[in-house]
C-alpha positions in Angstrom: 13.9 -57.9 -41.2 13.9 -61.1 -40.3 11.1 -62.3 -43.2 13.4 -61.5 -46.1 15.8 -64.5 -45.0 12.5 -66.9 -44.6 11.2 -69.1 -46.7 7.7 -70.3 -47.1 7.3 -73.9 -45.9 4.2 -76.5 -45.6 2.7 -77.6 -42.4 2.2 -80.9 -41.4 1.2 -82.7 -38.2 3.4 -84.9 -36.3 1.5 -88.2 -36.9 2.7 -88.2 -40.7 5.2 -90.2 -41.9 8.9 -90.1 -42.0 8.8 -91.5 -45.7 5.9 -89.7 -46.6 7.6 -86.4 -45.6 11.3 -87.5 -47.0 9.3 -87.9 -50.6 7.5 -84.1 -50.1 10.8 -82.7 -49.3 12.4 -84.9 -52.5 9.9 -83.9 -55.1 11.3 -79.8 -54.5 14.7 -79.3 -54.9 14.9 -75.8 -53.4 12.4 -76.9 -50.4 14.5 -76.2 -47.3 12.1 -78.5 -45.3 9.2 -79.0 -43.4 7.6 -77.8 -40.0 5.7 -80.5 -38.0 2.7 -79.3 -35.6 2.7 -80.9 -32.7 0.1 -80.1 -30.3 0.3 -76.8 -31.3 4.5 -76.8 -30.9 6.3 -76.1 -33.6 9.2 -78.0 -35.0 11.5 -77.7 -38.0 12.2 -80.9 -40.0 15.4 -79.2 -42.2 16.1 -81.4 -45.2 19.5 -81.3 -43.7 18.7 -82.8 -40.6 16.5 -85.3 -42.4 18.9 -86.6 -44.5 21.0 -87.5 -41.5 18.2 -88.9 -39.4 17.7 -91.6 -42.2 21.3 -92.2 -43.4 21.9 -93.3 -39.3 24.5 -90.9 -38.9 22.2 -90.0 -36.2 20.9 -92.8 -34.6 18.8 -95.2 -35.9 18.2 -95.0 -39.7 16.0 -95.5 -42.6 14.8 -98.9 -42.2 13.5 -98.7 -38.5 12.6 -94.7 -39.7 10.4 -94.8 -42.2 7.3 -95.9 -41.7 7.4 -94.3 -38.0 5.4 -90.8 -37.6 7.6 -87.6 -37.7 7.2 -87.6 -34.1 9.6 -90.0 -33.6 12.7 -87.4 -35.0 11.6 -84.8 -33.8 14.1 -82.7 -31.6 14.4 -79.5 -29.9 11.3 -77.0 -30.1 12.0 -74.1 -32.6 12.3 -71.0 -32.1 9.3 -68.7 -33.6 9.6 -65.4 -34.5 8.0 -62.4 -36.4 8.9 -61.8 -39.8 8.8 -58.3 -38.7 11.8 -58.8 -36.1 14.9 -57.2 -36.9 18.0 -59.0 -37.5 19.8 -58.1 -34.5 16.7 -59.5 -32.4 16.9 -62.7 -34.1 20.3 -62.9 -34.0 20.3 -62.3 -30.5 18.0 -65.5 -29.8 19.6 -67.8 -32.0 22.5 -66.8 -29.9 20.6 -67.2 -26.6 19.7 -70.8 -27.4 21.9 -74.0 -25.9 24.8 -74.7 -28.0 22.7 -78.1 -29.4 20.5 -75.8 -30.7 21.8 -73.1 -31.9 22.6 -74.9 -35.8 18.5 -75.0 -36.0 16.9 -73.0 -38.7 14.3 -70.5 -37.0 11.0 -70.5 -37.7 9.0 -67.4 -39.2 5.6 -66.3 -39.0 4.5 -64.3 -41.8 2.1 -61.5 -41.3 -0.6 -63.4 -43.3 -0.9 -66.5 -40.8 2.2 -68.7 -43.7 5.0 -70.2 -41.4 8.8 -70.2 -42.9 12.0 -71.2 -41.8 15.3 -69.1 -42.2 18.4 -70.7 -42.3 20.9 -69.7 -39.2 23.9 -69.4 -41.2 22.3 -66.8 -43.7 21.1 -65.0 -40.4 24.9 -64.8 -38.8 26.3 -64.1 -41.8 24.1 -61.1 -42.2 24.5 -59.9 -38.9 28.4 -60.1 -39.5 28.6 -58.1 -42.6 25.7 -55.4 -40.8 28.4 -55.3 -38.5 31.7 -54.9 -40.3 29.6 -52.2 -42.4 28.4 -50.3 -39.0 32.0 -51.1 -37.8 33.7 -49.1 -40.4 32.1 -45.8 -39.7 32.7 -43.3 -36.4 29.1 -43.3 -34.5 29.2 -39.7 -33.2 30.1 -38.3 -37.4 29.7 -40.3 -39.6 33.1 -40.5 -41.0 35.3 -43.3 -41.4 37.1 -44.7 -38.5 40.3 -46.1 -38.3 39.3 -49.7 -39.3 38.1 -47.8 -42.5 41.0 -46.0 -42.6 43.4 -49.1 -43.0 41.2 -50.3 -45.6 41.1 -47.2 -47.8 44.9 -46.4 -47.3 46.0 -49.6 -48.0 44.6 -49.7 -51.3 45.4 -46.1 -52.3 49.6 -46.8 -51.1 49.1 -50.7 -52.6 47.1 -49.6 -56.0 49.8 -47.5 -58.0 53.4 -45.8 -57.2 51.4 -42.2 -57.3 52.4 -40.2 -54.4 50.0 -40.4 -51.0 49.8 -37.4 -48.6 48.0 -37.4 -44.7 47.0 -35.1 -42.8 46.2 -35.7 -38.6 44.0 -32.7 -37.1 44.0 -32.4 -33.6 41.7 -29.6 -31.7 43.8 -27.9 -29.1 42.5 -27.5 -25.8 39.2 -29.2 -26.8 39.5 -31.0 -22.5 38.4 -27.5 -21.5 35.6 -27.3 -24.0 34.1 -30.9 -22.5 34.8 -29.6 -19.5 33.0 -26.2 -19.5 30.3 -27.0 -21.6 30.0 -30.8 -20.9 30.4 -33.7 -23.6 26.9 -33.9 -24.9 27.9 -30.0 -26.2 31.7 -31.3 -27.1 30.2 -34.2 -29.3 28.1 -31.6 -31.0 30.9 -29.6 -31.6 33.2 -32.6 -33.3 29.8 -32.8 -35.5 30.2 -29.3 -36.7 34.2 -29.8 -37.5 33.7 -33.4 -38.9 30.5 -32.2 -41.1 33.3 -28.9 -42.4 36.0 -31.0 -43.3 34.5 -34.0 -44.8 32.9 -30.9 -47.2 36.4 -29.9 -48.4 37.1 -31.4 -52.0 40.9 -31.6 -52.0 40.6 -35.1 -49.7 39.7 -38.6 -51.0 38.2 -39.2 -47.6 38.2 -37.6 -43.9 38.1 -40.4 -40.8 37.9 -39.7 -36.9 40.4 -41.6 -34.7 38.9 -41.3 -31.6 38.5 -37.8 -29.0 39.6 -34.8 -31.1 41.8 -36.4 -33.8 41.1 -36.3 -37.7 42.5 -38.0 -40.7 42.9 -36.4 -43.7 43.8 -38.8 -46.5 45.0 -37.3 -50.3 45.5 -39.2 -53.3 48.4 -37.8 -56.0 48.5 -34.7 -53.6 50.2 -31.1 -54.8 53.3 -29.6 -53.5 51.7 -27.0 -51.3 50.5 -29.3 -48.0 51.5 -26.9 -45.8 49.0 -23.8 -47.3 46.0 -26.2 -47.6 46.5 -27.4 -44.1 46.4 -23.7 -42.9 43.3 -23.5 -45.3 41.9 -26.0 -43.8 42.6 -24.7 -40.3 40.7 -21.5 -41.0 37.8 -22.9 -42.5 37.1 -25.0 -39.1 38.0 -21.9 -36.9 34.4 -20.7 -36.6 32.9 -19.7 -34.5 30.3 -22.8 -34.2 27.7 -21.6 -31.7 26.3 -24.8 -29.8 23.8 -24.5 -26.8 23.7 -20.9 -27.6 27.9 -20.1 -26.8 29.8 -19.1 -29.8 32.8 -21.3 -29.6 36.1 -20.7 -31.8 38.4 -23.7 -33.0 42.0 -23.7 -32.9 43.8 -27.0 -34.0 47.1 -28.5 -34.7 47.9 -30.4 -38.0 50.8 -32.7 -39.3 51.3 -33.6 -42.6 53.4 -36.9 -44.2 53.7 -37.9 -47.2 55.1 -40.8 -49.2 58.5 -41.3 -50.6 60.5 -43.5 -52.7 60.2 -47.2 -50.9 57.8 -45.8 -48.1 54.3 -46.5 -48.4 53.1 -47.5 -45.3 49.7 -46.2 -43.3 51.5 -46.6 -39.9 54.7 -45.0 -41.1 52.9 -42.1 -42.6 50.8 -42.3 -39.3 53.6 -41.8 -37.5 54.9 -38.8 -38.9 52.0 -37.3 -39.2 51.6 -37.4 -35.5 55.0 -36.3 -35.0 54.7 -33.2 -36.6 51.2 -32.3 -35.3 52.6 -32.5 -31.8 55.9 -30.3 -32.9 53.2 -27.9 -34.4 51.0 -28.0 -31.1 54.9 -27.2 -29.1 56.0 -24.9 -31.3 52.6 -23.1 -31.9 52.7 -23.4 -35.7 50.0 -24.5 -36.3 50.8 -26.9 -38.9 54.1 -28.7 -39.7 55.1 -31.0 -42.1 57.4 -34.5 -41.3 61.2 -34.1 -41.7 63.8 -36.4 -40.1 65.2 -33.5 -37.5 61.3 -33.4 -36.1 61.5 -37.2 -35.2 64.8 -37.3 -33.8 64.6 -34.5 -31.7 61.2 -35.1 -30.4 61.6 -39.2 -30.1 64.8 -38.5 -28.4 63.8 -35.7 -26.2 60.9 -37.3 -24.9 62.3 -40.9 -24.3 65.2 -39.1 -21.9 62.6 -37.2 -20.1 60.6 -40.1 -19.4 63.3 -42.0 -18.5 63.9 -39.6 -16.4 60.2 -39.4 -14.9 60.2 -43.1 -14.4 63.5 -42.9 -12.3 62.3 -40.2 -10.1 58.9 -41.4 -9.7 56.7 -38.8 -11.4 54.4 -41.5 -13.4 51.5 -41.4 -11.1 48.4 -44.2 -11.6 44.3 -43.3 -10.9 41.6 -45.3 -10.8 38.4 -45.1 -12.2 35.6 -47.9 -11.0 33.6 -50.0 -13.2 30.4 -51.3 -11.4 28.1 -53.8 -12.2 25.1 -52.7 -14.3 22.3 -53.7 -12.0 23.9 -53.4 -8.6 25.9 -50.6 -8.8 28.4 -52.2 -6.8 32.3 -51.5 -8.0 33.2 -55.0 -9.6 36.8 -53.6 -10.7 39.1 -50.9 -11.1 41.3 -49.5 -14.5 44.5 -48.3 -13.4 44.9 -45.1 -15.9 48.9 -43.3 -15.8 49.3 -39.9 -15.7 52.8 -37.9 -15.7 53.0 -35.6 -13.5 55.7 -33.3 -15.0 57.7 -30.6 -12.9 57.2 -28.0 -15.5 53.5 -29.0 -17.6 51.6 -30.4 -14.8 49.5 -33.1 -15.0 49.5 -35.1 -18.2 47.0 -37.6 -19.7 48.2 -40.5 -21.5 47.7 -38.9 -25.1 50.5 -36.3 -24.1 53.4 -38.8 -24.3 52.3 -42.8 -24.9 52.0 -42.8 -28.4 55.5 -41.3 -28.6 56.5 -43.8 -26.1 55.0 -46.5 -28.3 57.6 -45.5 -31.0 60.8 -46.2 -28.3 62.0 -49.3 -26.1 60.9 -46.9 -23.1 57.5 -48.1 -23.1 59.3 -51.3 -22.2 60.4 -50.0 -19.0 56.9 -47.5 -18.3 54.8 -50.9 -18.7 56.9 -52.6 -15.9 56.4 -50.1 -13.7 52.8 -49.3 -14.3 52.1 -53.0 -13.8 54.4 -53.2 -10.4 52.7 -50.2 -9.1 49.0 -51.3 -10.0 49.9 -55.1 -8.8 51.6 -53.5 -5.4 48.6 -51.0 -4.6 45.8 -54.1 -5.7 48.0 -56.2 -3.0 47.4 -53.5 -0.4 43.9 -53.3 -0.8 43.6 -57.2 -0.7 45.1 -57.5 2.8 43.0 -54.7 4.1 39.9 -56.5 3.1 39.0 -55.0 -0.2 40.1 -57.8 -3.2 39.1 -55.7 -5.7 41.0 -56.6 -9.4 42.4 -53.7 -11.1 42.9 -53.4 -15.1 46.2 -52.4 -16.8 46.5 -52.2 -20.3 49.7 -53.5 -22.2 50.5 -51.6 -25.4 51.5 -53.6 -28.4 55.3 -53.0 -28.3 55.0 -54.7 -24.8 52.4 -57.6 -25.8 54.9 -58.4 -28.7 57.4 -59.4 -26.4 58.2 -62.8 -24.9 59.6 -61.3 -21.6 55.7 -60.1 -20.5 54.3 -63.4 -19.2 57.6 -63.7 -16.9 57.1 -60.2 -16.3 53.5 -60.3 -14.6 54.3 -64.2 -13.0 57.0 -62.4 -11.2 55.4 -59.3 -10.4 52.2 -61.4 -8.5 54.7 -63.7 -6.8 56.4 -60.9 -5.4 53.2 -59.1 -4.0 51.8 -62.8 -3.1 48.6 -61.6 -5.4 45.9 -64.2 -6.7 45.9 -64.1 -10.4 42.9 -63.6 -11.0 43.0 -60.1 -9.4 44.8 -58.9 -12.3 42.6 -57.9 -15.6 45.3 -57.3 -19.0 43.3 -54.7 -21.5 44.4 -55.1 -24.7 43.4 -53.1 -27.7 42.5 -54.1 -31.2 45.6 -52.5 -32.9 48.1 -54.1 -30.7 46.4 -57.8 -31.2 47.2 -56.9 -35.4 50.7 -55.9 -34.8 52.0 -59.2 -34.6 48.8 -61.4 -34.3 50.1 -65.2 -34.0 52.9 -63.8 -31.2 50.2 -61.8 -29.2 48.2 -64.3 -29.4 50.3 -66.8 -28.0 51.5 -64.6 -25.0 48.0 -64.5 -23.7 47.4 -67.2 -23.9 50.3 -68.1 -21.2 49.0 -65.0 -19.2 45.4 -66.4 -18.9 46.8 -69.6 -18.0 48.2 -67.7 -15.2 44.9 -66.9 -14.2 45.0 -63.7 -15.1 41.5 -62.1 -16.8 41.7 -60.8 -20.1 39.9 -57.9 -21.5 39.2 -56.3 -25.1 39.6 -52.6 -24.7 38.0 -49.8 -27.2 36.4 -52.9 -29.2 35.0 -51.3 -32.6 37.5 -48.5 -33.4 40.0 -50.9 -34.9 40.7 -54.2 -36.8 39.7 -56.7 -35.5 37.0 -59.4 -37.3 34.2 -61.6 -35.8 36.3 -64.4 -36.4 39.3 -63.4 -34.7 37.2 -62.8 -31.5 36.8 -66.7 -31.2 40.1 -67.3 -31.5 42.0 -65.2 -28.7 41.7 -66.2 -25.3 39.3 -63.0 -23.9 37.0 -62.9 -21.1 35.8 -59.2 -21.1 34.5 -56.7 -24.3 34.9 -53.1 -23.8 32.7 -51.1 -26.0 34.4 -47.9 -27.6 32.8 -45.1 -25.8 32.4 -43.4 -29.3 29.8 -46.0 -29.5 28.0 -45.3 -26.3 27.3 -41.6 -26.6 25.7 -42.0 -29.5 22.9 -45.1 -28.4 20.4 -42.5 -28.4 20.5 -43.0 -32.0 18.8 -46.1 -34.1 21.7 -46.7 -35.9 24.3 -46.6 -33.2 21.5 -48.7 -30.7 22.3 -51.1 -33.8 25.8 -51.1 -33.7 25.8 -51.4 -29.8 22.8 -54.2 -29.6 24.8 -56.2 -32.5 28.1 -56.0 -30.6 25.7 -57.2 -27.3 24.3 -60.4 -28.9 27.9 -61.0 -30.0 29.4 -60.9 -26.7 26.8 -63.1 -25.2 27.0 -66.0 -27.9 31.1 -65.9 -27.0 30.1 -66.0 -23.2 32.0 -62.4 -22.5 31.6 -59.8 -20.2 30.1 -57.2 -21.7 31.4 -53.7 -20.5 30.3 -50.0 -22.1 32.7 -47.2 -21.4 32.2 -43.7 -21.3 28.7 -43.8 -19.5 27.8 -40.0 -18.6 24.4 -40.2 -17.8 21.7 -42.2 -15.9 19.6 -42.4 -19.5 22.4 -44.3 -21.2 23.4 -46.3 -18.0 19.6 -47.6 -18.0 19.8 -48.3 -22.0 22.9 -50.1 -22.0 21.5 -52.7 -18.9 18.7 -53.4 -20.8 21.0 -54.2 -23.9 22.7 -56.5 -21.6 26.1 -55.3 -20.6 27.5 -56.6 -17.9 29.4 -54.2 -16.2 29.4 -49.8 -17.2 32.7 -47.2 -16.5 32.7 -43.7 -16.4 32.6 -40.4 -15.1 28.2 -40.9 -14.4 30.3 -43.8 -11.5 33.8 -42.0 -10.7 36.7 -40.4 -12.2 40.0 -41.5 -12.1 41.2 -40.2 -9.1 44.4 -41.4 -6.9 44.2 -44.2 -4.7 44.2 -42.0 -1.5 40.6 -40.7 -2.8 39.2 -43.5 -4.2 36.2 -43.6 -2.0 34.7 -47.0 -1.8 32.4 -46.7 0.8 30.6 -44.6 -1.3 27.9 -46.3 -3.4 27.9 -46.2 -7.4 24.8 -44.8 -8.8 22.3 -47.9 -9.2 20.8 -47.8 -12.8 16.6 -47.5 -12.2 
């Protein structure tokens, strides 16, 4: 609460002296300052600010100061507040305050009628490492995420030469499950398998990537992966029962370990996932990295999607985001699918992280973003300027060609910048962070909007956030299912008063219900996505005539 950062202070009206209140402040060298009453208005007189006043660094100074009443320094009103208000609160109306004022310590009223004043940089401070704790940890389990993930990796394959082993768990056909029983019942059944596996004691620690993907991290692991993992795979099977259906769990699971001169988290990443995906194809069940697995995967996929790309089978949807009070569509996110002659329809986990790992993404990028900029063009002249969102992966973001690449691509479809919104994620800003940077930086210049995507499952630190040029925050949905909860309506109201101080849009993904919708408004965000507004559908039945469900 906001009272353990406060400091008791003395009161004194605004007719006293300058000197006389410089010589109270000087006889206690921890006294922070003073608050002057004037009229009833409060205002803080910081030893700080004091000090400043008199030395003339702000105006006049000590000789025409002195002997005036405090009156005459005074400056902006403070801001009062409870000692009983919670940090995030306070936090949230320091940030709400003009910039001028903003450095000004806050003023606290105790529960026994005693005024104190908190410093502001304690309070942001605080907030910040609240946050990079709450930020570590998966709402909807519990576990680690992947920001803690890098953290504890990288000191278990930087601490010693011992051998490191991971494991990535994937629940196979887990869609269906959300799609019969309907998330609120999926999310309770990723609590059951999160709550079995972080109880197994062979792992230093479990995480949750995101959707249906665990992390299994060993330290000095034994020779026999491959049985634990099936061990493992049975001990999650079930059944769970949740909302009264008894549901069994079948998964994939891809082991990697460390060798000689290879200790890297994404390297062992990697192969992880590449072997979890040959188990899911082969139905092994689990598999463990070896060269041949790479190569003939990588390679095999990087033709066929060459081929796909040639032929036309990448297809883009579009799912609406609307603003929060309205309920009027404000912008679209074009999403790709492949739709492949022999698997159907495929999401974007079926074949972009393996793209990620080739110079093919290169080439699905361009067309993604010529596609999304030719169909927003269309809409444009027919009297819809709606922007649409694509996202650029971090292979592409790395590259210098990408600014040329979207300057051309509007010029061509005679599009107004600012109809395009880049979404980039956390992960590909930290590949190469100066570089990515830099490049968009040239593509706001453009005039093209850029937005944060998935913002709390990765790396990235308050500070960073005020150095890259962004214009939108896109709240993880991991973090929106779970606002029901105290602690996760912390993580979400913290992340809210941070957006507002950096003057970003604030957008929440993943909204289901009208409940949450409602919630997240009155947090603040700006602008909510998902399926409660629209699914991704294809442009042909993108209805916008339709209205979006107006929050109550």
């Amino acid at each position: 609460m906001l009272g353990d950062l406060a400091t008791p202070v003395t009161v004194v009206a605004a007719d006293v002296g300058v000197g006389a209140i410089e010589a109270m402040i000087r006889a206690d060298p921890d006294c922070l300052g003073l608050v002057a009453d004037d009229g009833g208005t409060l205002y803080v007189l910081d030893r700080a600010y004091l000090e400043a006043v008199l030395a003339g660094r702000l105006g006049y100074g000590r000789a025409l100061l002195f002997r005036r009443p405090a009156r005459a320094v005074l400056r902006r009103p403070a801001l009062v507040l409870p000692e009983g208000t919670a940090w995030v609160d306070a936090a949230r109306a320091v940030l709400a305050r003009p910039n001028s004022a903003k450095p000004n310590p806050v003023v606290v009223q105790f529960d026994d009628g005693r005024l104190g004043i908190a410093p502001v940089g304690p309070l942001v401070e605080h907030l910040s490492r609240r946050y990079e704790t709450l930020a570590q940890q998966d709402v909807l389990t519990g576990l680690g995420n992947r920001r803690r993930l890098t953290e504890v990796a990288g000191a278990a394959l930087a601490g010693s030469d011992r051998p490191v082993a991971l494991m990535l768990l994937d629940l196979d056909r887990f869609k269906e499950i959300n799609d019969e029983l309907g998330h609120t019942r999926g999310d309770e059944l990723l609590r059951r398998v999160a709550s079995v596996l972080a109880a197994a004691p062979e792992f230093a620690e479990v995480f949750r990537l995101g959707g249906d993907e665990f992390v299994l991290l060993l330290d000095d692991p034994a020779d026999d992966l491959e049985n634990l993992g099936r061990r493992l795979l049975h001990d999650i099977q079930g059944p769970f029962t949740v909302a009264g259906v008894p549901i069994t769990v079948e998964a994939s699971l891809g082991i990697a370990r460390t060798t000689p001169g290879h200790r890297d988290l994404a390297e062992l990443l990697a192969g992880a996932d590449t072997a979890m995906y040959a188990a899911k194809r082969h139905r092994t069940a689990v598999e463990r990295w070896r060269p041949e697995l790479a190569a003939g995967t990588d390679l095999r996929l990087q033709a066929e999607l060459r081929t796909a790309i040639d032929q036309g089978e990448l297809v883009l949807h579009y799912q609406p985001l609307v603003d929060a009070r309205t309920g009027a569509v404000v912008s679209l996110e074009a999403l790709v699918r492949w739709d492949h002659p022999r698997h159907g329809l495929l999401s974007p986990a079926a074949f972009l992280p393996g793209a990620e790992r080739s110079e093919v993404i290169q080439a699905l990028t361009d067309r993604v973003l010529s596609e999304a900029i030719a169909q927003t063009a269309r809409w444009h002249r027919t009297g819809w300027p709606v922007p649409v969102a694509v996202n650029l992966p971090a292979p592409v973001l790395a590259q210098d060609r990408i600014v040329g690449v979207i300057e051309g691509l509007l010029t061509e479809h005679r599009l107004p910048a600012d109809a395009l919104i880049v979404e980039i994620t956390e992960s590909a800003v930290m590949t190469r962070p100066d570089r990515s940077a830099d490049h968009l930086r040239k593509i706001r210049e453009l005039g093209v909007r850029v937005a944060m995507d998935d913002f709390g499952t990765g790396y990235t630190s308050l500070a960073l956030l005020t150095q890259l040029p962004l214009d939108e925050l896109k709240l993880d949905q991991t973090f929106v299912h779970g606002i029901h909860h105290a602690r996760e309506r912390a993580i979400v109201e913290a992340v809210a008063a941070m957006a507002k101080g950096l003057h970003l849009t604030l957008v929440a993904e993943g909204v289901e219900d009208q409940e949450t919708a409602d919630i997240l408004t009155a947090a603040g965000f700006d602008v909510l996505q998902g399926y409660h507004f629209g699914r991704p559908v294809p442009p042909d039945r993108l209805d916008v005539a339709t209205p979006a469900r107006v929050p109550s």
